[in-house]
C-alpha positions as CSV (number, residue, x, y, z in Angstrom):
1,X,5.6,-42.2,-26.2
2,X,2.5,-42.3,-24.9
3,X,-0.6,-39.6,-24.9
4,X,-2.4,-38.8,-21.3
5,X,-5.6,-40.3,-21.4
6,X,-8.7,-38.0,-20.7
7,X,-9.3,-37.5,-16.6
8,X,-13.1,-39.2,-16.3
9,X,-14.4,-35.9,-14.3
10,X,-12.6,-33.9,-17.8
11,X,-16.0,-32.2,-18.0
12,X,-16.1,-30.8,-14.8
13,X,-12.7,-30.1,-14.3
14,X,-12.5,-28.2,-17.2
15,X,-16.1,-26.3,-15.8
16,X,-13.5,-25.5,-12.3
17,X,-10.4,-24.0,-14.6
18,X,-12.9,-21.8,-16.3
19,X,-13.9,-20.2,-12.9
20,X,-10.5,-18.9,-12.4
21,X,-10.9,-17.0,-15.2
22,X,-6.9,-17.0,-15.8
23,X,-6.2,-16.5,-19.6
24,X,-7.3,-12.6,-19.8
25,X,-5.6,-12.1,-16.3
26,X,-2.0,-10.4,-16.3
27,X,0.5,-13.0,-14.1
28,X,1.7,-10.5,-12.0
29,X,4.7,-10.7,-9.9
30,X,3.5,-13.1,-7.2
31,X,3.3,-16.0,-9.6
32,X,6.9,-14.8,-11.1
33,X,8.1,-15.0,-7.3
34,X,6.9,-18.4,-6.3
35,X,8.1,-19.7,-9.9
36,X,11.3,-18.3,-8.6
37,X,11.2,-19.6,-5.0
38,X,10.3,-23.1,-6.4
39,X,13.5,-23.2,-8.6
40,X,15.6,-22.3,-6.0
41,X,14.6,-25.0,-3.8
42,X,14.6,-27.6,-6.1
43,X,17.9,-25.3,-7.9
44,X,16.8,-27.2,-11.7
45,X,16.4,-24.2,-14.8
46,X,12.5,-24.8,-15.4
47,X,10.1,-23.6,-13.7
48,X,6.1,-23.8,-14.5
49,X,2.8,-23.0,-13.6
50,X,0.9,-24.8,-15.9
51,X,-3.3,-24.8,-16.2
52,X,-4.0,-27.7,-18.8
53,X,-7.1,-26.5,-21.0
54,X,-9.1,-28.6,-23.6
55,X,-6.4,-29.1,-25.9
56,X,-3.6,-27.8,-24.6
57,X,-1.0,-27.0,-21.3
58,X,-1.2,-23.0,-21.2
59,X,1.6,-21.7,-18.9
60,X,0.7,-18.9,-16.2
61,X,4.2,-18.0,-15.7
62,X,7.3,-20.1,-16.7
63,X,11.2,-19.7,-15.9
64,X,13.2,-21.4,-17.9
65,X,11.1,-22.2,-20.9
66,X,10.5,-19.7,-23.9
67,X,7.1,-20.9,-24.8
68,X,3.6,-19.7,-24.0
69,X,1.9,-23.3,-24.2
70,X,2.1,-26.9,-25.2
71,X,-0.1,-29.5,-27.0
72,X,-1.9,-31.4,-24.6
73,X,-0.9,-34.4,-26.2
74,X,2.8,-34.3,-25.6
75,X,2.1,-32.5,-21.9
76,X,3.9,-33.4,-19.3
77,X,1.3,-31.7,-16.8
78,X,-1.6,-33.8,-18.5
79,X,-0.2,-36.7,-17.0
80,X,0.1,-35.3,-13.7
81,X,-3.1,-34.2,-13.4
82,X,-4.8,-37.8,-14.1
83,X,-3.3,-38.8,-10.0
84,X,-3.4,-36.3,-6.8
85,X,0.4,-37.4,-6.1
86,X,3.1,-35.7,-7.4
87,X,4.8,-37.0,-10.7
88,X,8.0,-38.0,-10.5
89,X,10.3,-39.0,-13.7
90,X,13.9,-39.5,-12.8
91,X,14.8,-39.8,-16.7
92,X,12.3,-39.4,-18.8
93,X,14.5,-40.7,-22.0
94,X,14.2,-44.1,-20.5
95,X,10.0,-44.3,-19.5
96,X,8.1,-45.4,-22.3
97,X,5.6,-42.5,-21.3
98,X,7.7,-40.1,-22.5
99,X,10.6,-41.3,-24.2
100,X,9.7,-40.4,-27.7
101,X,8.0,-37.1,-26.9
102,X,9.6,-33.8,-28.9
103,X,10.3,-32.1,-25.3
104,X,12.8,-35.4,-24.8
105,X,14.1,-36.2,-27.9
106,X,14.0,-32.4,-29.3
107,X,15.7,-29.9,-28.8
108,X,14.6,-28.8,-25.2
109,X,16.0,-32.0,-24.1
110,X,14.0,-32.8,-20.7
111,X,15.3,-35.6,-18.5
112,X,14.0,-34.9,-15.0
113,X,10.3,-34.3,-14.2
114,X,8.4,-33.1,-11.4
115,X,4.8,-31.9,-11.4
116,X,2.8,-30.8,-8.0
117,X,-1.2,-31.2,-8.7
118,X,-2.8,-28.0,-8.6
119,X,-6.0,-28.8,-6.2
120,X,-9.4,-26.7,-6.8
121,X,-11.0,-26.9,-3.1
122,X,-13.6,-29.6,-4.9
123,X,-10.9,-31.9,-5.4
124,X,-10.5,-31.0,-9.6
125,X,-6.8,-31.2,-11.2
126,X,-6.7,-28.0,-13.1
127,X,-3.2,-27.6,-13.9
128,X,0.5,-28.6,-12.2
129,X,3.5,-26.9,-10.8
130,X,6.2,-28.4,-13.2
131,X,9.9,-28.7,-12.1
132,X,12.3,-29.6,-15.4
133,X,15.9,-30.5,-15.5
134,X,18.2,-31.6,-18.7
135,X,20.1,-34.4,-17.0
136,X,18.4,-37.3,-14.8
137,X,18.2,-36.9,-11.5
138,X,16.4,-37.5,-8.0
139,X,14.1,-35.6,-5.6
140,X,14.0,-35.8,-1.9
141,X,10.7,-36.5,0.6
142,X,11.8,-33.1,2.1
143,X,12.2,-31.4,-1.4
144,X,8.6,-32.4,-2.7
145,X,6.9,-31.2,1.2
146,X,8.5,-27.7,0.1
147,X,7.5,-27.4,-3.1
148,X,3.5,-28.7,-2.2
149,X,3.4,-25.8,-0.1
150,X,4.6,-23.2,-2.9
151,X,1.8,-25.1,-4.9
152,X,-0.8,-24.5,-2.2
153,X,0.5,-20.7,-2.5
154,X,-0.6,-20.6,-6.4
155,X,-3.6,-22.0,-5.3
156,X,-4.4,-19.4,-2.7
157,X,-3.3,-16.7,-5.2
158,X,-5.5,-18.1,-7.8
159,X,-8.6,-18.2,-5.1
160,X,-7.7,-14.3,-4.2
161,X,-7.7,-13.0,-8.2
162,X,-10.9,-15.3,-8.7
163,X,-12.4,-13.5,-5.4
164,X,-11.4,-10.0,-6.6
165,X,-12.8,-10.9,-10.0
166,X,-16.0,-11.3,-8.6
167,X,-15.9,-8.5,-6.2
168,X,-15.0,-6.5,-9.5
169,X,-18.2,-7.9,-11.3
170,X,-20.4,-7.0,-7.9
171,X,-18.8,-3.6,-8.2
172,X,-18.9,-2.4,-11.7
173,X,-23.0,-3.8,-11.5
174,X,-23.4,-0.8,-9.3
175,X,-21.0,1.6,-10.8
176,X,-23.5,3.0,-13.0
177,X,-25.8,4.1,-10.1
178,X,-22.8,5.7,-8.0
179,X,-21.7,7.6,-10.9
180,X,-25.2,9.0,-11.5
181,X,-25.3,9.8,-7.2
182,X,-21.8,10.9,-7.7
183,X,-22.5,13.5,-10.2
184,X,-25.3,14.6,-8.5
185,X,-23.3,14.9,-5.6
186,X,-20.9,17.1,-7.5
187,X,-23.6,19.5,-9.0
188,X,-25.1,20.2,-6.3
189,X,-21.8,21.0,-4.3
190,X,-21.2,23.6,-7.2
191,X,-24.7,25.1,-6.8
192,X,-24.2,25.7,-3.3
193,X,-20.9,26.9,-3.5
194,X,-21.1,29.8,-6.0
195,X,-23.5,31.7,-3.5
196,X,-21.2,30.8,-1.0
197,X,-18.6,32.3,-2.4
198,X,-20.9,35.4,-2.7
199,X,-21.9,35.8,0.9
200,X,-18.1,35.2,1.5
201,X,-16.7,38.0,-0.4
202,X,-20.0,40.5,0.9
203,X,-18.9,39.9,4.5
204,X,-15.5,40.3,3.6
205,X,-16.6,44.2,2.2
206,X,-19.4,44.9,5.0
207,X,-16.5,44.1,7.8
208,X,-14.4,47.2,6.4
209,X,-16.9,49.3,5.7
210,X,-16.8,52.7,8.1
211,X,-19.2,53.7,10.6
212,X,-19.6,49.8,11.6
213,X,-20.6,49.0,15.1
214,X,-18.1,46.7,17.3
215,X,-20.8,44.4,17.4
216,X,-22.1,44.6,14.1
217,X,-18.7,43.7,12.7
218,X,-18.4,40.3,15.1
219,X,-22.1,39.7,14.0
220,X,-20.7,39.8,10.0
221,X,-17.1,37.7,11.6
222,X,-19.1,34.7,12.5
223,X,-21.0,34.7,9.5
224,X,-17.9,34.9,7.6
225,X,-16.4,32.4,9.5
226,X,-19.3,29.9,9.2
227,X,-19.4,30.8,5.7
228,X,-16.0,29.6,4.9
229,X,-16.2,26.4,6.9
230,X,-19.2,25.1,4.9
231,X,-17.5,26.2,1.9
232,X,-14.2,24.2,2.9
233,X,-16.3,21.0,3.3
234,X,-17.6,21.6,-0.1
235,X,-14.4,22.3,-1.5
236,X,-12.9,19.3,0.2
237,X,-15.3,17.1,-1.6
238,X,-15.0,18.5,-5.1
239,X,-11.4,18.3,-4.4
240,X,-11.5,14.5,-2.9
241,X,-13.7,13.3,-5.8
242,X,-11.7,14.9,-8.5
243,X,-8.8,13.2,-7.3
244,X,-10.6,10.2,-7.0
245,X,-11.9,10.0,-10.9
246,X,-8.8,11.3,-12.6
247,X,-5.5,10.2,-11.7
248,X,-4.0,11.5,-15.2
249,X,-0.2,12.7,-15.2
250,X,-1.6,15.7,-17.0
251,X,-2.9,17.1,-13.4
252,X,0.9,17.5,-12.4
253,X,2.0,21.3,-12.7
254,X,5.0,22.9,-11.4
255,X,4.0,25.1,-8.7
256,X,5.8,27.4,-6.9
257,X,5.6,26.4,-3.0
258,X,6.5,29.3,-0.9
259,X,4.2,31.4,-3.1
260,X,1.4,29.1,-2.6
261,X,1.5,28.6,1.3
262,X,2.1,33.1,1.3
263,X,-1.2,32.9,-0.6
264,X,-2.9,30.5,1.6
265,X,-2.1,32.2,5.1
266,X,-3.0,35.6,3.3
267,X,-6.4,34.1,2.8
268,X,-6.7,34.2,6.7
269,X,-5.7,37.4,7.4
270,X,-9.1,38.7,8.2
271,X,-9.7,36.0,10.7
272,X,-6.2,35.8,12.3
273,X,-6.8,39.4,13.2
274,X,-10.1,39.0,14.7
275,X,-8.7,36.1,16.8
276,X,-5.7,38.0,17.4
277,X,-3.6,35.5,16.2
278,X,-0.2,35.3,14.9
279,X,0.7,33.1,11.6
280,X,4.7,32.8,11.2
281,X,5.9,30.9,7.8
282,X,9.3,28.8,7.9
283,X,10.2,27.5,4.5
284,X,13.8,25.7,5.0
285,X,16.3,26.3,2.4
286,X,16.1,23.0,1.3
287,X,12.8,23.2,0.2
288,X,13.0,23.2,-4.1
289,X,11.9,27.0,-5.0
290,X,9.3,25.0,-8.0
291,X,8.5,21.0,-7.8
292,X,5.6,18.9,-10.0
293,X,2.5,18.2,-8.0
294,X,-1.0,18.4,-7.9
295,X,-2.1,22.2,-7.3
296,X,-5.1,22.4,-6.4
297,X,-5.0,18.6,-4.2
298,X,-2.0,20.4,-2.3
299,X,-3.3,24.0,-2.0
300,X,-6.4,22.6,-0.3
301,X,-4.4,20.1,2.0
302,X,-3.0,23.3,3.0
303,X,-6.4,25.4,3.3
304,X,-7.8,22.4,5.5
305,X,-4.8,22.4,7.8
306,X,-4.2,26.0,8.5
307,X,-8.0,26.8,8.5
308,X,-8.3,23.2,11.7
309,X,-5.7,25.4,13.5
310,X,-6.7,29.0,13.2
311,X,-10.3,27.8,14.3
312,X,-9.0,26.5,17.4
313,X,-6.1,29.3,18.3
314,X,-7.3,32.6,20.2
315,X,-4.6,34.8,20.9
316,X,-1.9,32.4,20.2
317,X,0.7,31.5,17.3
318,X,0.5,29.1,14.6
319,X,3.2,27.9,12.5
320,X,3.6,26.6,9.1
321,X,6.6,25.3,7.9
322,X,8.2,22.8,5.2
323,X,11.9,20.9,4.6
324,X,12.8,18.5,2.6
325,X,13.5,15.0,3.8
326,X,17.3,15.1,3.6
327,X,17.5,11.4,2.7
328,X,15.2,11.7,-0.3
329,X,16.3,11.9,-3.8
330,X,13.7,11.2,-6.4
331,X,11.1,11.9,-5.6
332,X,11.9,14.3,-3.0
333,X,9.9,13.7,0.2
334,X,8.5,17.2,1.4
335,X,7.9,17.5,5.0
336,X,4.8,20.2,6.2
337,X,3.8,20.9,9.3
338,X,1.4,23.1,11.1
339,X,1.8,23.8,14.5
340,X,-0.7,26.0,16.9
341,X,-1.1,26.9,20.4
342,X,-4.4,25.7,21.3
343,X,-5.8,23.9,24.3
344,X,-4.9,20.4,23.0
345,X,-6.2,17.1,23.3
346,X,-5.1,14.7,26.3
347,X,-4.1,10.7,25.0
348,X,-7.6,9.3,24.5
349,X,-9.0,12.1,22.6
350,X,-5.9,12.0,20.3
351,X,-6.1,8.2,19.9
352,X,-10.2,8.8,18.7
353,X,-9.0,11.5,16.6
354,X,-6.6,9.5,14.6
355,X,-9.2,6.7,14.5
356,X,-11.6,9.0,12.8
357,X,-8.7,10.5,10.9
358,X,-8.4,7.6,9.0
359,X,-12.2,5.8,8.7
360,X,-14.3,8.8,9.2
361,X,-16.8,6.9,10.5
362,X,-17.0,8.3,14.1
363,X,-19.9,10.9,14.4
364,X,-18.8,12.0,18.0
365,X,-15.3,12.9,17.0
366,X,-17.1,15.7,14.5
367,X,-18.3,17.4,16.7
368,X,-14.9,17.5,18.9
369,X,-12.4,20.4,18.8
370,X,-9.5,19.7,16.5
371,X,-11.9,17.2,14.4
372,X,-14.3,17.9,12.0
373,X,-15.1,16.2,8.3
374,X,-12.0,18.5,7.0
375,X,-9.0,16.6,8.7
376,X,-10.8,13.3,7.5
377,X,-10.7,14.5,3.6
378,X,-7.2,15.7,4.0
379,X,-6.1,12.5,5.2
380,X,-7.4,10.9,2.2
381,X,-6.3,13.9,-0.4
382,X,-2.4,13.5,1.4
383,X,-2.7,9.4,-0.1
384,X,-4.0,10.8,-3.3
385,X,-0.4,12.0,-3.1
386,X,0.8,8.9,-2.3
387,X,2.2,10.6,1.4
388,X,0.9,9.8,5.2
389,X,-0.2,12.5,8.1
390,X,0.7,12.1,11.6
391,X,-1.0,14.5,14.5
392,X,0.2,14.9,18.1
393,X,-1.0,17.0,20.4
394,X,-1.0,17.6,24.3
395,X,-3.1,19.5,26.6
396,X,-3.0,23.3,26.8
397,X,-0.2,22.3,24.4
398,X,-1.6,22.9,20.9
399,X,-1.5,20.6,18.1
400,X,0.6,20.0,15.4
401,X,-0.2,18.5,12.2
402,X,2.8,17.0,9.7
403,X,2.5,15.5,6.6
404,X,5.4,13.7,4.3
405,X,4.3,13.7,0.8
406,X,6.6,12.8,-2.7
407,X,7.3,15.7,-5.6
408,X,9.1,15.8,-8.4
409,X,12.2,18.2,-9.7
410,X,10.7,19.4,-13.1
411,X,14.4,18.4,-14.5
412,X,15.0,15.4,-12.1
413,X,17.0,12.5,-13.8
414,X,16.7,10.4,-10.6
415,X,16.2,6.6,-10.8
416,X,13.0,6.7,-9.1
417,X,13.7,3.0,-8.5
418,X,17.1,3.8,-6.3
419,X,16.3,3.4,-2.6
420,X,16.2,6.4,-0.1
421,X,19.1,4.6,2.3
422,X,20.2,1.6,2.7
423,X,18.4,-0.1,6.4
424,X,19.5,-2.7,8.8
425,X,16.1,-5.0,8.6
426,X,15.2,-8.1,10.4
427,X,12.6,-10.3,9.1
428,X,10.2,-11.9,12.1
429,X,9.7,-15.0,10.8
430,X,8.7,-18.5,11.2
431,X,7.0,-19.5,7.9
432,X,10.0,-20.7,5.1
433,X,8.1,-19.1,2.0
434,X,7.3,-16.0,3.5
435,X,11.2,-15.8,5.3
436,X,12.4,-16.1,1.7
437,X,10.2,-14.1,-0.2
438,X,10.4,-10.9,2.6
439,X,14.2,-10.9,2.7
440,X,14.7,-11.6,-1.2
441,X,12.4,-8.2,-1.5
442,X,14.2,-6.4,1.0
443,X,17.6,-7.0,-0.5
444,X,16.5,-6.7,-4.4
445,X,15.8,-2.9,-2.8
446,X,19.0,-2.4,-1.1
447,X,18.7,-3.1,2.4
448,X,20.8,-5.3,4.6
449,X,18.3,-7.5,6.4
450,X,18.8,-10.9,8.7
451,X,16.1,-13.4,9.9
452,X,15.2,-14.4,13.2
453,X,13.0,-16.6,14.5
454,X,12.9,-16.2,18.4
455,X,12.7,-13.6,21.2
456,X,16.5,-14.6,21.8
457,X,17.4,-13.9,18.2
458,X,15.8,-10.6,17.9
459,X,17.7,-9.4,21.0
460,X,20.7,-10.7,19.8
461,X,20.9,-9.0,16.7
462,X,19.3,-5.7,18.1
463,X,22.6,-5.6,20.6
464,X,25.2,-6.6,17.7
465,X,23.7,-3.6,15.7
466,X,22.0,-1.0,15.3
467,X,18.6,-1.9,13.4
468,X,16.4,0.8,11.3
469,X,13.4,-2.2,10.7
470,X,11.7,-5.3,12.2
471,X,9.4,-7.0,9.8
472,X,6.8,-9.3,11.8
473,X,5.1,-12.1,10.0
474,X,1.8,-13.5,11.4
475,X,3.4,-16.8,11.4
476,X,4.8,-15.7,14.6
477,X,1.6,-16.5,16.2
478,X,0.3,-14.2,19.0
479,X,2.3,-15.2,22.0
480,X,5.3,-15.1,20.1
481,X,4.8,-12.0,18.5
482,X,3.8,-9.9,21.7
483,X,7.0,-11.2,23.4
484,X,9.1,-10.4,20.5
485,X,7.4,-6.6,20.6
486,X,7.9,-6.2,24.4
487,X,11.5,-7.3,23.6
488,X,11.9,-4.6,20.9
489,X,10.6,-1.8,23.1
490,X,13.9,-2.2,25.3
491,X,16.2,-1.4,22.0
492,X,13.6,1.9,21.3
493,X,14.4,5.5,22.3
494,X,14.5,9.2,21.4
495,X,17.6,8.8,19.5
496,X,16.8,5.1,18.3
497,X,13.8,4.5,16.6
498,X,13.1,1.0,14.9
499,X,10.3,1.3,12.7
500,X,8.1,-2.0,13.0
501,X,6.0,-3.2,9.8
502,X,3.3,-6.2,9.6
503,X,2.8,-8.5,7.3
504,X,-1.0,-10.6,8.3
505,X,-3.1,-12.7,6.2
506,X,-6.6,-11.6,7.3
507,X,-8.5,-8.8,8.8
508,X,-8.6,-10.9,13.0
509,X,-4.1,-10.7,12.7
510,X,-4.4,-7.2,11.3
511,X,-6.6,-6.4,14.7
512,X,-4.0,-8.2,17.0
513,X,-1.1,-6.6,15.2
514,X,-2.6,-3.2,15.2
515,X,-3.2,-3.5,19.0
516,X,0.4,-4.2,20.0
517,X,1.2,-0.9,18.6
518,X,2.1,-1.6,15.1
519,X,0.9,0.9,12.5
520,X,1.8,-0.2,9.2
521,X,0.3,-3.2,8.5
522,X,0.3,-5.3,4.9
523,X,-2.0,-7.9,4.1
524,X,-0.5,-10.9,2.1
525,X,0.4,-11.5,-0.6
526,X,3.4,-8.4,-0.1
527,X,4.7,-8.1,-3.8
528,X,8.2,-6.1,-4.0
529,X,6.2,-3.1,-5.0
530,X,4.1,-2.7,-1.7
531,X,7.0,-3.4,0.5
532,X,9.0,-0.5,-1.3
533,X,5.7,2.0,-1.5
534,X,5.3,1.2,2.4
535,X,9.2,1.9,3.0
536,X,9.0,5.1,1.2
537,X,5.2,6.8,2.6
538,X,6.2,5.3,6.3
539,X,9.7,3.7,7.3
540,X,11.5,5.7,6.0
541,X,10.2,8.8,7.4
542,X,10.0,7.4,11.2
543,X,13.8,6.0,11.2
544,X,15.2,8.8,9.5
């Protein structure tokens, strides 16, 4: 046997590993995945990714092999560093490299060897992908092309957690100095809102006092009314930034729903009368009479929503309703709407309201009918939730607002792992890695799901069967992609959706992908928990 030597640039190269920062850092599912992916292709039982430190190989994530690291002197990944080719041993029993090493001759028993350099961007070895078999045997040209692309993978997933890490550091320098504004923010919010809350409640006893003039009592109405809208902002933000800093189980309650919304519409009694409005409440049977949720996130959603529509009705109807998704199990997904008669926005206002909905950065849109800081905050306290919200609207057609949000039973047993219903998927595809990492996902959840790579394909499948999904990949590339949309829009209609999903690698794709019309968009890498938590919040409820 003999020991790697010592790579002349060991100073250096040990300076790049120690940038990455790995050894604290969790592996995470990605590097589990592409472990995975790499076994399969070369389909041997050990799998590595190995970082080779000062004195020893540490292992990121391993299949195969129950150890957590290996003396550098009987590494198998310290000799594959020392070249930028792959290293290839056939049978390692018969090179005098390795034939008396304790991985050979030991118990482990390691014959075949395959290690893919692991490339810092300044040219430094840090580590290998490592391939292992127990019998000799040989590797194909086509094989190793594979596998140095599931290498360049760890490499880009080691740049990303090194560039979060930083981001991280750049953050929590200037966390102290939020927090202090932050608090600030908050006690001054409460100072304002205590005598609020007592010009609120005079107004409220001045408009029913006898003896009041007509117009002294509208005088009082629009001071009660502008009352309660600065109060709603500031109980938006106390809300928002509560939910923000505390995301404790401890906040879930059981509530009891219809009670809550009868308690939130009776709050507006006073101004649906002077608007001569009329509020109607439909709760559906299938609605669980008490569910676990956060109260007060939930109650104000529901403030913000009816209070957008009753300042925008006049002598009209609103509506407020709720069912539960029929296809949901645990957690049950609880569908609310809120529905008015108001004058309605025509398509371009509607598009800038749902722009603003979800960056809030538009200061036209808040001084628009139907917009507002308050539908802004909801949006953001209805992902607190982990839920989406959708508004449509028409002119001199009103507005309604619907949101799908998650609650729990208080006795539910549910697997919340178990998938809502089983969909007909396709995967948009032309990269191999992410083909087989999207579909392994999709089926590890339950779906059915097939893969095409052409306009041709997707049609062909679309007119075999019905299809609930199309997953689109950026690998597609623009031209391909737009085609294979236009093609899709023939298979869509009232009574067939197909819900499209995007999966982009960088903020220009995520542009082009949300400009032909796709909505839910994932930026790589997808791990099996995104794809589900995007399946559940907006898939599922478009296709169901």
């Amino acid at each position: 046997m003999k020991q790697p030597e010592i790579p002349p640039n060991e100073t250096k190269r040990l300076d790049a590993l120690a940038e990455y920062d790995l050894f604290d850092d969790p592996r995470g599912e990605v590097f589990d995945d592409l472990t995975w992916l790499a076994s399969e292709i070369l389909e041997v039982p050990i799998c590595l990714i190995s970082l080779v430190d000062r004195d020893r190989q540490r292992l990121l994530t391993r299949q195969g092999l129950d150890v957590a690291e290996i003396p550098r002197h009987i590494s198998f990944s310290a000799h594959a560093i020392l070249g930028d080719e792959p290293l290839v041993v056939t049978d390692a029993s018969e090179d005098p490299r390795f034939s008396g090493n304790p991985l050979v001759v030991g118990q482990t028993g390691i014959r075949f060897y395959l290690g893919i350099p692991l490339r810092t961007p300044k040219g430094y070895n840090i580590g290998s992908l490592c391939l292992m078999d127990t019998r000799p045997r040989k590797v194909t040209e086509r094989a190793i092309a594979r596998l140095r692309v599931v290498a360049r993978a760890v490499m880009a997933e080691l740049a990303h957690r090194r560039e979060r890490r930083r981001l991280n550091r750049e953050l929590a320098a200037s966390a102290q100095e939020n927090q202090r504004k932050e608090t600030l923010l908050t006690d001054l919010c409460c100072e304002i809102r205590e005598p609020l809350a007592v010009v609120e409640g005079s107004t409220n006893i001045l408009m029913e006092a006898e003896g009041l003039s007509d117009v002294h009592r509208e005088d009082l109405g629009l001071i009660h009314q502008a009352t309660s809208q600065v109060a709603q902002v500031i109980d938006n933000i106390l809300i928002y930034q509560n939910a923000h800093d505390s995301k404790l189980p401890g906040k879930y309650e059981a509530i009891n729903f219809r009670a809550l919304l009868e308690s939130v519409i009776e709050s507006y009694d006073l101004l649906t009368k002077r608007k001569e409005n009329q509020i109607t409440l439909h709760v559906h049977e299938d609605v669980p009479h008490v569910f676990l949720t956060d109260p007060l996130i939930v109650r104000q959603i529901l403030f913000n929503l009816v209070d957008n529509a009753s300042r925008h009705t006049r002598h009209g109807t609103i509506e407020v309703g709720a069912h539960a998704d029929p296809q949901s199990q645990a957690p049950v997904m609880l569908r609310i709407w809120v529905k008015d008669s108001g004058s309605g926005l025509n398509e371009s206002q509607l598009l800038a309201l749902e722009r603003f909905i979800r960056t809030g950065e538009d200061q036209e849109m808040r001084s628009r009918a139907y917009s507002g800081l308050g539908l802004y905050l909801t949006h953001q306290l209805v992902k607190e939730l982990g839920g989406n919200l959708r508004v449509t609207s028409k002119p001199e057609a009103g507005m309604t607002t619907t949101l799908l949000i998650p609650v729990t039973l208080p006795d539910d047993q549910v697997d919340a792992g178990e998938p809502l219903m089983m969909l007909s998927a396709l995967v948009a595809c032309t990269d191999p890695i992410s083909q087989i990492m999207t579909t392994r996902f999709l089926r590890q959840l339950g779906h059915e799901v097939a893969t095409v790579d052409s306009v041709e394909d997707l049609c062909r499948h679309c007119r075999e069967r019905r299809r609930d999904l199309v997953i689109f990949d950026s690998s597609l590339g623009h031209e391909k992609l737009s085609a294979m949309v236009e093609a899709l829009a023939g298979f869509q209609s009232e009574e067939r959706k197909v819900a499209k999903v995007g999966i982009v690698a960088n903020d220009n794709q995520h542009r082009i992908f949300s400009n032909l019309g796709i909505v839910e968009i994932l930026m790589k890498p997808v791990t099996k928990t995104r794809l589900q938590q995007s399946l559940w919040t907006h898939v599922m409820d478009e296709v169901s």
